[in-house]
C-alpha positions in Angstrom: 128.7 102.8 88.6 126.9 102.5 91.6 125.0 105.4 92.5 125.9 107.5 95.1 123.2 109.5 97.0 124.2 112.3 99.8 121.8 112.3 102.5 121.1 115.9 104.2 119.4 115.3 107.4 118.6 114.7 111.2 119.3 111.5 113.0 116.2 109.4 114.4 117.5 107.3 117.1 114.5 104.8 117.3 115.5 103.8 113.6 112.3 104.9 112.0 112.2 108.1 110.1 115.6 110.4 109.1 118.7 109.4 108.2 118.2 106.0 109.6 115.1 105.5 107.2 117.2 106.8 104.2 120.0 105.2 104.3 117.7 101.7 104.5 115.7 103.1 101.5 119.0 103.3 99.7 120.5 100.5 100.2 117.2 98.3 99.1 117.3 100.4 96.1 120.9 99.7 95.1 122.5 103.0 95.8 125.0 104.1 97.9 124.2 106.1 101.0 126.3 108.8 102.5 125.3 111.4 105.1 125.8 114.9 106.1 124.0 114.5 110.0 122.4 117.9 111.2 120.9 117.4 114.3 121.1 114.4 116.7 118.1 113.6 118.1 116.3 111.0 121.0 112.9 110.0 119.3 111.2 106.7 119.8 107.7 105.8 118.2 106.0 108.1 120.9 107.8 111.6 120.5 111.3 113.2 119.8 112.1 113.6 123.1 115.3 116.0 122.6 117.0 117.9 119.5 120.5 118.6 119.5 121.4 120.7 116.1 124.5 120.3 114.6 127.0 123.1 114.4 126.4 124.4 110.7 130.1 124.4 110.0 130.4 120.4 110.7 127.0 119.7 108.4 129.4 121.5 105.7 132.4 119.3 106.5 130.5 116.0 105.9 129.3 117.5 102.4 132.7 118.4 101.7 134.2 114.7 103.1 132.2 113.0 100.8 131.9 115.1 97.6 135.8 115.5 97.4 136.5 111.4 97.6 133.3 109.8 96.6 131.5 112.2 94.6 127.7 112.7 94.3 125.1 111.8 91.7 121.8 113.2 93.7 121.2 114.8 97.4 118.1 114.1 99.5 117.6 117.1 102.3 115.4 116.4 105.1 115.5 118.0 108.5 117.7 120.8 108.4 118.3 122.1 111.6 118.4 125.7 111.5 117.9 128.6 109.2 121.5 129.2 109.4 122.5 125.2 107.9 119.3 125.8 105.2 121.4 128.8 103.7 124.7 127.4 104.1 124.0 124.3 102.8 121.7 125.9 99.9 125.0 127.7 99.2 127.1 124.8 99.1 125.2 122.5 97.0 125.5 125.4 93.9 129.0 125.2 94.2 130.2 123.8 90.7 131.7 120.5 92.0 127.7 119.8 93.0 125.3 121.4 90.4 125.3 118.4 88.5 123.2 116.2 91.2 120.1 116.5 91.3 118.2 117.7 94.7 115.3 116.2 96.1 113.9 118.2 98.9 112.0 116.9 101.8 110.2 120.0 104.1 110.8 118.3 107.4 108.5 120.3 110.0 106.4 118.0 111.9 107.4 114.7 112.9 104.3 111.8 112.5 104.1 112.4 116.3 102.8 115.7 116.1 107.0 116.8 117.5 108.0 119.9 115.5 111.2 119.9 114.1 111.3 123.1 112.3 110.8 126.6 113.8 109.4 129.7 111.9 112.7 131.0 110.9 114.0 127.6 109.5 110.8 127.2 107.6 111.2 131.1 106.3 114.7 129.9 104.9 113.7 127.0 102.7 113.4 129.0 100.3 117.0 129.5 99.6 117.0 125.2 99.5 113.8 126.0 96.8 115.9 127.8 94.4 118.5 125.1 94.2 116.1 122.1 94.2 115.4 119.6 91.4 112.1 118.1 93.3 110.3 119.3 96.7 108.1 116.7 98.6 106.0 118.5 100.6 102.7 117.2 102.3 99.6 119.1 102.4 100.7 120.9 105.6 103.8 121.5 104.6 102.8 122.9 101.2 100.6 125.2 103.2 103.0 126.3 105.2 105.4 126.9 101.9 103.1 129.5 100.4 101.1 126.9 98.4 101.5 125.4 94.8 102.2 128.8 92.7 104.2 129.7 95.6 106.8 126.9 95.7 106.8 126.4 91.7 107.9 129.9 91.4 111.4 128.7 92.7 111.2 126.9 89.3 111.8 123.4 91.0 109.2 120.1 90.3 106.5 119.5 93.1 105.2 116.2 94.5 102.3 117.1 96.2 101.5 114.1 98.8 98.1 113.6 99.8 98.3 111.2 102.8 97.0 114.1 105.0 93.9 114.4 102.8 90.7 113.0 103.4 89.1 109.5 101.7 89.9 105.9 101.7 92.3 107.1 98.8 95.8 108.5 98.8 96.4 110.8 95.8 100.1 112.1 95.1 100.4 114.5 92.4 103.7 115.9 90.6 104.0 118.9 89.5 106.6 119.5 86.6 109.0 122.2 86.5 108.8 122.6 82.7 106.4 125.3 82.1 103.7 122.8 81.4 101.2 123.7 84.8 98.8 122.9 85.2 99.4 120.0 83.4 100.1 116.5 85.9 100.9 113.4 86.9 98.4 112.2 89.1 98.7 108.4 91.4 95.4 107.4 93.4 95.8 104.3 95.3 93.8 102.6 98.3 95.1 104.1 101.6 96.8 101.6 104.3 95.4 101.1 106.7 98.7 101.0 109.9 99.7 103.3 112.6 103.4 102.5 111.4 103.6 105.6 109.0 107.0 106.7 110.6 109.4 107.8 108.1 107.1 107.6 105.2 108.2 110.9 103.8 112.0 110.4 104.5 111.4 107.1 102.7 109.7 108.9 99.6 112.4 111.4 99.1 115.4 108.8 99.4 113.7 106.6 96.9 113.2 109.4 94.5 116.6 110.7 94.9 118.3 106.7 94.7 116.2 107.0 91.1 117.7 110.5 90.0 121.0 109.0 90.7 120.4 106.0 88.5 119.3 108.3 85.6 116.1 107.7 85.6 113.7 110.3 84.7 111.5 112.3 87.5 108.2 110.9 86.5 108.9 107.1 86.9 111.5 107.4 90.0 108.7 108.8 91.7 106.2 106.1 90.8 109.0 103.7 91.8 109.6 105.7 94.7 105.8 105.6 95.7 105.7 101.4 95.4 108.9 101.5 97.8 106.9 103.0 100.1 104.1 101.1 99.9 105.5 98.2 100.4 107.3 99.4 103.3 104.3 100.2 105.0 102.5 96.6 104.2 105.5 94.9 105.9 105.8 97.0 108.5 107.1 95.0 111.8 105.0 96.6 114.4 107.3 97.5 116.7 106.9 100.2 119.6 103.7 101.8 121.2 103.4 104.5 118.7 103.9 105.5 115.1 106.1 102.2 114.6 108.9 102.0 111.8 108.3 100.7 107.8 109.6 97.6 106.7 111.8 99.2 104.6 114.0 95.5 105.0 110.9 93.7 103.5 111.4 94.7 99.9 113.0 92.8 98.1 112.3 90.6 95.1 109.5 93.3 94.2 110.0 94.3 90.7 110.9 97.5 91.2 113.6 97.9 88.8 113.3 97.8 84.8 115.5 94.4 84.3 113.6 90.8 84.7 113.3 89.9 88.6 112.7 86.3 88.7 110.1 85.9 91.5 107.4 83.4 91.0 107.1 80.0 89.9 103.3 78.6 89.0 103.6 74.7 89.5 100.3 72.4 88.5 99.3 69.8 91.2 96.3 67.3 91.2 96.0 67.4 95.2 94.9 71.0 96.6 94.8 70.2 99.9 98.2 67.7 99.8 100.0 70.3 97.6 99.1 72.9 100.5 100.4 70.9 103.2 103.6 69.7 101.2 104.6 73.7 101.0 103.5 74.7 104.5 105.6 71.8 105.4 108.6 72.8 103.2 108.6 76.4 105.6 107.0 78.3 103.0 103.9 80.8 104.5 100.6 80.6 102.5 99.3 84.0 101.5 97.0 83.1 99.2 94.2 80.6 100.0 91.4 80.0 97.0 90.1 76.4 97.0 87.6 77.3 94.7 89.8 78.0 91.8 92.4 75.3 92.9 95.0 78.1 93.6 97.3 78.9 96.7 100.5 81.4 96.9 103.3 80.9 99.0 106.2 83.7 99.8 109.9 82.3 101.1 112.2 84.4 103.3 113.5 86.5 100.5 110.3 87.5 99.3 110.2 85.2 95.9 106.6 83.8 95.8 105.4 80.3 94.1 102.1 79.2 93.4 100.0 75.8 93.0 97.3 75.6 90.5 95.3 72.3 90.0 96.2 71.1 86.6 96.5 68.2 84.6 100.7 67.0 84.0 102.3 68.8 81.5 101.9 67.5 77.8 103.5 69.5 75.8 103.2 73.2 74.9 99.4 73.5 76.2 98.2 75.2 78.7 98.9 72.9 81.6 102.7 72.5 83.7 105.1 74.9 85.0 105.0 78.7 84.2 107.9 80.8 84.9 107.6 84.4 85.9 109.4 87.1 84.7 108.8 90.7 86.5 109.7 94.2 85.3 108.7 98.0 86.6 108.8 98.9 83.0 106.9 96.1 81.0 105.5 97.2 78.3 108.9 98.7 77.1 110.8 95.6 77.9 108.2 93.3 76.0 108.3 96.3 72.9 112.4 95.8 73.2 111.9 92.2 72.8 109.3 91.9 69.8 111.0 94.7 68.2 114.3 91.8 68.1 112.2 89.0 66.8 110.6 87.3 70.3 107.0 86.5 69.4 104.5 86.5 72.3 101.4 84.1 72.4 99.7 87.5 74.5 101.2 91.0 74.7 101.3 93.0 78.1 97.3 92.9 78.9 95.9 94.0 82.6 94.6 90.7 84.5 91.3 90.7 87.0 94.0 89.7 89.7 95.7 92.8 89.6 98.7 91.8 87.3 99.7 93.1 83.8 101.0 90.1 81.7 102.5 88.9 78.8 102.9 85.5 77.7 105.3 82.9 75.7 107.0 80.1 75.7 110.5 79.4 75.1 112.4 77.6 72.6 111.6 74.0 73.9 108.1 74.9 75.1 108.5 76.1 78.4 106.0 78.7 79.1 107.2 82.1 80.3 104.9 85.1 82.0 106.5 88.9 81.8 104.6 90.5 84.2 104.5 93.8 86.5 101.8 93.3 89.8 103.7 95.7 92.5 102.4 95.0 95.7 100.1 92.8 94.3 101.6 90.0 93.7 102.8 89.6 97.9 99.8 91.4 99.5 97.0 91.4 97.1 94.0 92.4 98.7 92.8 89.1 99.2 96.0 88.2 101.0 96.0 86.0 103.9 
């Protein structure tokens, strides 16, 4: 079944953060997006210009809508609105027909413009929203603001703790489990993007976390899924308005961010670098990978599926020359354990590349050679990217 994911949260009427962002994130994820709205407001990449909260009693009537028809697998809550929707909503979502899905709570205070979107009293009442939580998402702000790490764990909920207000070229996220395990955790470190169009990067986050709940996978690798989504998002962002600018959340696609095989790249050999080059360009492919000096060049179509050119001899045979086929999966190394554990026999097993890619290798029955593989945003924007 498809999962269905309530969304809890304000409305951004430039398109870049809030409900808007979510129900984007959802849908590239697979899910199913419904929304409870509570506040409207007018926001463009410069400000939120106005807030209009919605009456606490109509935030309750969406819930209500869509948990009596449609049903609910997981809830994302962003901006609330008002101490008085925290506590009713809080209240709601323990209700029996909703303690089943999981809750993945986003402390909305400040908007990436500097706008505040929560006053002191709202903030006082997340706490009821604490209690009922499966995850909060705070940033280091936000956290502050919360009481700090012992503070918020204490509502005995799981804690992503996201470090893109810290300081360094790197961005490190950590989770915090709910198990009784502190101060034992999962820690991410990864380069830090360099773009003004951060909008809606912790609505994203939370969404994509709360898409993965819903599709039953486990807290620790929805959020690293969650984290790619967002990454990714940010690398194709489209650049549009004066300000903190909106994600690309419509760019990913094709990215291997689900367990099952993504068929996304195609290695073909070619004898001509620069002809082969031109032949693609020409086809209306764009070049994002340029290396002469190893007689390689990477190509991306409109849908995000990538092929390559690599200066080879023909194929002859089951050598190491002609076409590879690749194969991409967000959980690898179990997928290739799955398959050797029912008789497929690799000619490499999953091993990290110096391009940034983990691979395994075979060939088929006939001799066609297969890569499984998982690169994230390496294999569109490695560093080296175009």
């Amino acid at each position: 079944m498809t999962a269905r994911i309530l969304i809890v949260a304000g409305s951004d009427s430039g398109g870049g953060a809030g409900i808007q962002a979510d129900i984007k994130t959802v849908t590239m994820l697979g899910g199913h997006a419904m929304t409870a709205i509570t506040a409207i407001t007018a926001q463009n990449t410069l400000g939120v210009q106005g807030v209009h909260a919605v009456p606490t009693a109509m935030v309750l009537a969406q819930i209500d809508s869509v948990a009596a028809d449609i049903g609910v697998d997981a809830v994302k809550i962003g901006m609330i609105g008002s101490a008085e929707t925290a506590a009713a909503v809080a209240e709601r979502l323990s209700r029996p027909d909703l303690t089943q899905a999981a809750v993945v709570f986003d402390p909305v205070m400040v908007a990436t413009s500097g706008s505040v979107l929560a006053d002191a009293d709202t903030i006082a009442a997340f706490r009821t929203l604490l209690d009922r939580a499966t995850v909060v998402t705070p940033n280091l702000p936000e956290l502050a603001a919360l009481g700090g790490l012992e503070a918020v764990l204490a509502h005995g909920c799981a804690l992503l703790e996201k470090g893109g207000h810290g300081e360094g070229e790197a961005v490190v996220d950590r989770l915090w489990p709910n198990d009784g395990s502190q101060p034992v955790y999962t820690e991410w470190e990864a380069p830090r993007i360099d773009t003004p169009h951060t909008h809606g990067t912790g609505c994203t986050l939370a969404s994509a976390i709360a898409c993965g709940l819903a599709q039953g996978m486990p807290l620790e690798p929805a959020t690293a899924r969650a984290r790619d989504f967002v990454r990714l998002a940010l690398m194709g962002a489209p650049g549009l308005g004066r300000g903190h600018g909106p994600m690309g959340q419509q760019t990913v696609r094709n990215d291997g961010l689900f367990t099952g095989p993504a068929l996304n790249q195609i290695t073909l050999p070619a004898s001509d670098y620069a002809a082969s080059v031109a032949f693609y360009k020409q086809m209306g492919l764009t070049q994002i990978v340029d290396s002469p000096g190893n007689g390689y060049a990477r190509f991306e179509a409109v849908n995000g599926v990538t092929l390559s050119i690599h200066l080879s001899p023909p194929a002859s045979g089951r050598g190491e020359e002609g076409v590879t086929t690749y194969l991409e999966s967000g959980a690898l190394d179990a997928w290739v354990a799955w398959l050797a554990r029912r008789g497929v026999r690799f000619d490499q097993m999953p091993k990290d590349e110096e391009w940034g890619w983990r691979e395994a290798r075979l060939t088929d029955p006939f001799g066609n050679r297969l890569c499984l593989y998982q690169a994230g945003e390496y294999r569109r924007y490695p560093p080296w990217r175009i």
